[in-house]
N, CA and C atoms as an extended XYZ file, in Angstrom:
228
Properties=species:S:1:pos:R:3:atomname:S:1:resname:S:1:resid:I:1 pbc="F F F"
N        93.136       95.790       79.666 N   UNK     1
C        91.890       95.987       80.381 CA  UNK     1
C        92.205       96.547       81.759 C   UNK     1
N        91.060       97.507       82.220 N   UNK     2
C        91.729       98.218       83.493 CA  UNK     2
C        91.340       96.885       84.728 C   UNK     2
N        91.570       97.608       85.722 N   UNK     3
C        91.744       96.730       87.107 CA  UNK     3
C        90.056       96.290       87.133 C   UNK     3
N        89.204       97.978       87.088 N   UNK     4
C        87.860       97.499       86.934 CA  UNK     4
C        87.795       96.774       86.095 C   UNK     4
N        88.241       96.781       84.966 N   UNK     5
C        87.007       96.086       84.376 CA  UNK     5
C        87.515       93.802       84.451 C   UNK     5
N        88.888       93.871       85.220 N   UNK     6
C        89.297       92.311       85.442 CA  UNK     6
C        87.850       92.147       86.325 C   UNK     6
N        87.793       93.251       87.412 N   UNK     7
C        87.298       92.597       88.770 CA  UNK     7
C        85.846       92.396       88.212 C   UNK     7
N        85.020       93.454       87.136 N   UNK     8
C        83.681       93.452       86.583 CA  UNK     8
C        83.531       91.940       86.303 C   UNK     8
N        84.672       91.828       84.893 N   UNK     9
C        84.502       90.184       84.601 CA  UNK     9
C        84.527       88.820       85.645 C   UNK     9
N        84.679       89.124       86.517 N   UNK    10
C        85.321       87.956       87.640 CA  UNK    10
C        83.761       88.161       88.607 C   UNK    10
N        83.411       89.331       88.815 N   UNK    11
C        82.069       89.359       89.565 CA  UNK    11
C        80.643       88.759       88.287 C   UNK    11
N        81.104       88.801       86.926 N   UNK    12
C        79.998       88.400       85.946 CA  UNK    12
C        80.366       86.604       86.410 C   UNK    12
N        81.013       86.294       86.833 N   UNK    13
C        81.090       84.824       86.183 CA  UNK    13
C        80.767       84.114       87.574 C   UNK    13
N        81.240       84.774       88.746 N   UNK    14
C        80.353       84.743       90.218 CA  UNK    14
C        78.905       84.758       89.874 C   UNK    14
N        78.155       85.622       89.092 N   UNK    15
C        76.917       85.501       89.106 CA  UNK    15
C        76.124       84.980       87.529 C   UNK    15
N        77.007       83.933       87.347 N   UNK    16
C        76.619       82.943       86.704 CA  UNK    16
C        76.311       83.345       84.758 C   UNK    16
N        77.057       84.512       85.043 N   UNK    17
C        77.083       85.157       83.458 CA  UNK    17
C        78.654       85.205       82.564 C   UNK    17
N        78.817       85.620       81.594 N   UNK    18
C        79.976       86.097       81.006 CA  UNK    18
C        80.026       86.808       80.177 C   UNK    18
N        80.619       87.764       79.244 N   UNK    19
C        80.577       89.294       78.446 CA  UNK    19
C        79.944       88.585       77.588 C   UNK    19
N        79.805       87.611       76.673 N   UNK    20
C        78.936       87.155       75.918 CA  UNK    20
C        77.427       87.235       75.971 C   UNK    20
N        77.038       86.587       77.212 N   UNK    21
C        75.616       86.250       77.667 CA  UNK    21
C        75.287       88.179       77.929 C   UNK    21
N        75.976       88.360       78.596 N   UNK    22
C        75.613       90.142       79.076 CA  UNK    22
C        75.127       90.868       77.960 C   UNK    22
N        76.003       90.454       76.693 N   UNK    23
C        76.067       91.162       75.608 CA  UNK    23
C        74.912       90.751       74.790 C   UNK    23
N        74.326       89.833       74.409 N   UNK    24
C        73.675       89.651       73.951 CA  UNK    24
C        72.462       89.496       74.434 C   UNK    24
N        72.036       89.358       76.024 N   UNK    25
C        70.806       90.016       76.998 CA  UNK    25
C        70.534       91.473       76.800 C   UNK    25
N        71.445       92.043       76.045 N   UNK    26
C        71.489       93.628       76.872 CA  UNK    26
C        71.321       94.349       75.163 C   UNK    26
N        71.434       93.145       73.924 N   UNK    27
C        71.579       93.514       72.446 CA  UNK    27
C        72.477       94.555       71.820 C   UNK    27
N        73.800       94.033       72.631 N   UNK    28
C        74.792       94.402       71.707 CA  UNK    28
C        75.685       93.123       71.344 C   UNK    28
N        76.670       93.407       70.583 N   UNK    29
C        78.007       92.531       70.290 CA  UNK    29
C        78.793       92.205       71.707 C   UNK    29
N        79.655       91.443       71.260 N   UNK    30
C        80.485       90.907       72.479 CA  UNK    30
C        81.172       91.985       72.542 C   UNK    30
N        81.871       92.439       71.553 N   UNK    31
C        82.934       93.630       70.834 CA  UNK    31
C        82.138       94.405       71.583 C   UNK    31
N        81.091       95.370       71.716 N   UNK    32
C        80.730       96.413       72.214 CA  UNK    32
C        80.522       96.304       73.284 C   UNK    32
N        80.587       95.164       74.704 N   UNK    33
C        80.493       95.084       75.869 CA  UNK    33
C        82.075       95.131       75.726 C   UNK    33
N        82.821       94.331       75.163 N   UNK    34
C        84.244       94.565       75.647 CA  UNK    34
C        84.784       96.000       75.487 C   UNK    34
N        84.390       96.434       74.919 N   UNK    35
C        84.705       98.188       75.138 CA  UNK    35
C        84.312       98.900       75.588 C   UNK    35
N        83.265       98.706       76.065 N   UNK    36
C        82.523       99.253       77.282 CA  UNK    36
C        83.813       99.253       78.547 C   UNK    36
N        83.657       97.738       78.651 N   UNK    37
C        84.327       97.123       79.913 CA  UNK    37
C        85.716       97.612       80.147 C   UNK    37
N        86.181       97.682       78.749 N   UNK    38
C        87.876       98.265       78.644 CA  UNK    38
C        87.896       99.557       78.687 C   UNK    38
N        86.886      100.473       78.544 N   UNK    39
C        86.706      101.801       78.580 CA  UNK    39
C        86.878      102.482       77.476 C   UNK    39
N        87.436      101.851       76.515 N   UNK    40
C        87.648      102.522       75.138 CA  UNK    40
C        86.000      102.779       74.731 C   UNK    40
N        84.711      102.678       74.919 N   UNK    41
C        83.824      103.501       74.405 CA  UNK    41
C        83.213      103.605       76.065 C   UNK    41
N        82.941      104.930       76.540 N   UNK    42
C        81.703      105.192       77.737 CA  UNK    42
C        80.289      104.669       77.583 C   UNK    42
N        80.500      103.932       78.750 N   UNK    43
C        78.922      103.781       78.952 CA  UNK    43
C        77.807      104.464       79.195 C   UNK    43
N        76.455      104.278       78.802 N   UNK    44
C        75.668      105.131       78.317 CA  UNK    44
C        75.035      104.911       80.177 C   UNK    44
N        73.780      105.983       79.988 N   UNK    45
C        73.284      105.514       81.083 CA  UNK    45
C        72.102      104.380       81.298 C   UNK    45
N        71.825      103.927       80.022 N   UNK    46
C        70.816      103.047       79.228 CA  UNK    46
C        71.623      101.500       79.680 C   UNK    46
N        72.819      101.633       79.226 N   UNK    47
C        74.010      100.391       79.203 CA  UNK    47
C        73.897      100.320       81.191 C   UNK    47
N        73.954      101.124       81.895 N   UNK    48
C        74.170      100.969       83.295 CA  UNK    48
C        72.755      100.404       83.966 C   UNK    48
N        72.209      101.136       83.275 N   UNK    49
C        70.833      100.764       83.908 CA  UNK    49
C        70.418       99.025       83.482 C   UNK    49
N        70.573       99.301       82.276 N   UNK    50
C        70.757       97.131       82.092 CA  UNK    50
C        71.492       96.407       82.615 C   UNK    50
N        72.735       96.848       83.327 N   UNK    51
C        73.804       95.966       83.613 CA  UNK    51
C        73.189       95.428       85.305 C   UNK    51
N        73.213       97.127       86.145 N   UNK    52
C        72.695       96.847       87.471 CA  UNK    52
C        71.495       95.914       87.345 C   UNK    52
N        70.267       96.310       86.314 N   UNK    53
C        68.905       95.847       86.793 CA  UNK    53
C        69.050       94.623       86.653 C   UNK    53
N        70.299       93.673       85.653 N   UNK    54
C        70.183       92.061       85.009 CA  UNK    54
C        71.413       91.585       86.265 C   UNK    54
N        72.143       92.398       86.740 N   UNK    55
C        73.320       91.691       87.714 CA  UNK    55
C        72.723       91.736       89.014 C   UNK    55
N        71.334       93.026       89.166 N   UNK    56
C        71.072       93.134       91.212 CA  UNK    56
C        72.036       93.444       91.312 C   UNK    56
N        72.945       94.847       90.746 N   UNK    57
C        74.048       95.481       92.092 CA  UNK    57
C        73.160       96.892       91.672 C   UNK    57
N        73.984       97.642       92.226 N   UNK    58
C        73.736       98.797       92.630 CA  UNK    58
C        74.904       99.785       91.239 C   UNK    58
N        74.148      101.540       91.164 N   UNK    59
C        74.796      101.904       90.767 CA  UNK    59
C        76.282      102.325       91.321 C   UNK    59
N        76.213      102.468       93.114 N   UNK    60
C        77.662      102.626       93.589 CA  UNK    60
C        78.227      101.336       93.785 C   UNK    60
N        77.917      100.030       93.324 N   UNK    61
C        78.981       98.716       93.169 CA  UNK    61
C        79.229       98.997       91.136 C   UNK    61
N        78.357       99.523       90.610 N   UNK    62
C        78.975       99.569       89.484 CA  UNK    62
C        79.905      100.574       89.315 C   UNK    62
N        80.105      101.654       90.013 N   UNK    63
C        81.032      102.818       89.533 CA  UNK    63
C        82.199      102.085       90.590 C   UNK    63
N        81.944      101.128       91.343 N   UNK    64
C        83.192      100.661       91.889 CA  UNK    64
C        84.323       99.967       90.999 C   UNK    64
N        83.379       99.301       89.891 N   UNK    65
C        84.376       98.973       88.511 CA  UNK    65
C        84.378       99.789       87.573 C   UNK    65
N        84.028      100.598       87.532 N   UNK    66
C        84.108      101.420       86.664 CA  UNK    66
C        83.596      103.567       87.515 C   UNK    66
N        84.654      104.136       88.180 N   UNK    67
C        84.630      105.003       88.714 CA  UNK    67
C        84.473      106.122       87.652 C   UNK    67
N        84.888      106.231       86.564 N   UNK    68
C        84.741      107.139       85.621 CA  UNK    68
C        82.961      107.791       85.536 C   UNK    68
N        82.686      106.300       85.507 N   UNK    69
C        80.832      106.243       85.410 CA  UNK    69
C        80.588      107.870       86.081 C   UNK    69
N        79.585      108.545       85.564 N   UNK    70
C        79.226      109.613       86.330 CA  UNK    70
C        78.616      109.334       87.707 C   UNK    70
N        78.035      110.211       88.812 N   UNK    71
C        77.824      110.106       90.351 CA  UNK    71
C        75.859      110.206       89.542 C   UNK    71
N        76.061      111.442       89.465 N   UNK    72
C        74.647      112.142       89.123 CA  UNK    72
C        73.734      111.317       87.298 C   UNK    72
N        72.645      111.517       87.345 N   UNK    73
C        71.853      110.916       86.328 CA  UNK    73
C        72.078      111.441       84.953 C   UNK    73
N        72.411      111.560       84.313 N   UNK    74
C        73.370      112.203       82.584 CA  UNK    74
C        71.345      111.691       81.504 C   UNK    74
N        72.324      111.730       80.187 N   UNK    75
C        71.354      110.922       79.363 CA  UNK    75
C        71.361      110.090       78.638 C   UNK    75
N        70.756      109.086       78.673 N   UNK    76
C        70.886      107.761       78.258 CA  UNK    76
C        71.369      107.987       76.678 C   UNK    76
């Protein structure tokens, strides 16, 4: 797992969640948040937009764990 995605998990459990609960708020598998998180599948912009709107961060604290994330608006 990259550096983002330790520090992602460690900020989920600060705010009282874990890849489980995320995953299944957000209606996927655990498996498909963990690959998200590990980067082996890209996140959509659908997946970002659930993560910020259920965690209250921002899209530039999410591309802070995950920098790959695009800058500009793509399609969900």
């Amino acid at each position: 797992m990259s550096n983002g995605g330790s520090r992602f998990k460690a900020m989920l459990k600060r705010r009282g969640y874990n890849m489980t609960r995320l995953a299944d708020e957000m209606g996927m598998t655990r498996t498909q948040m963990s690959n998200r998180v590990s980067g082996t599948v890209k996140w959509t912009w659908s997946d970002a937009i659930q993560v910020t709107t259920r965690l209250s961060i921002t899209f530039e604290e999410f591309r802070e764990f995950f920098p790959e994330f695009p800058e500009g608006r793509g399609t969900a």
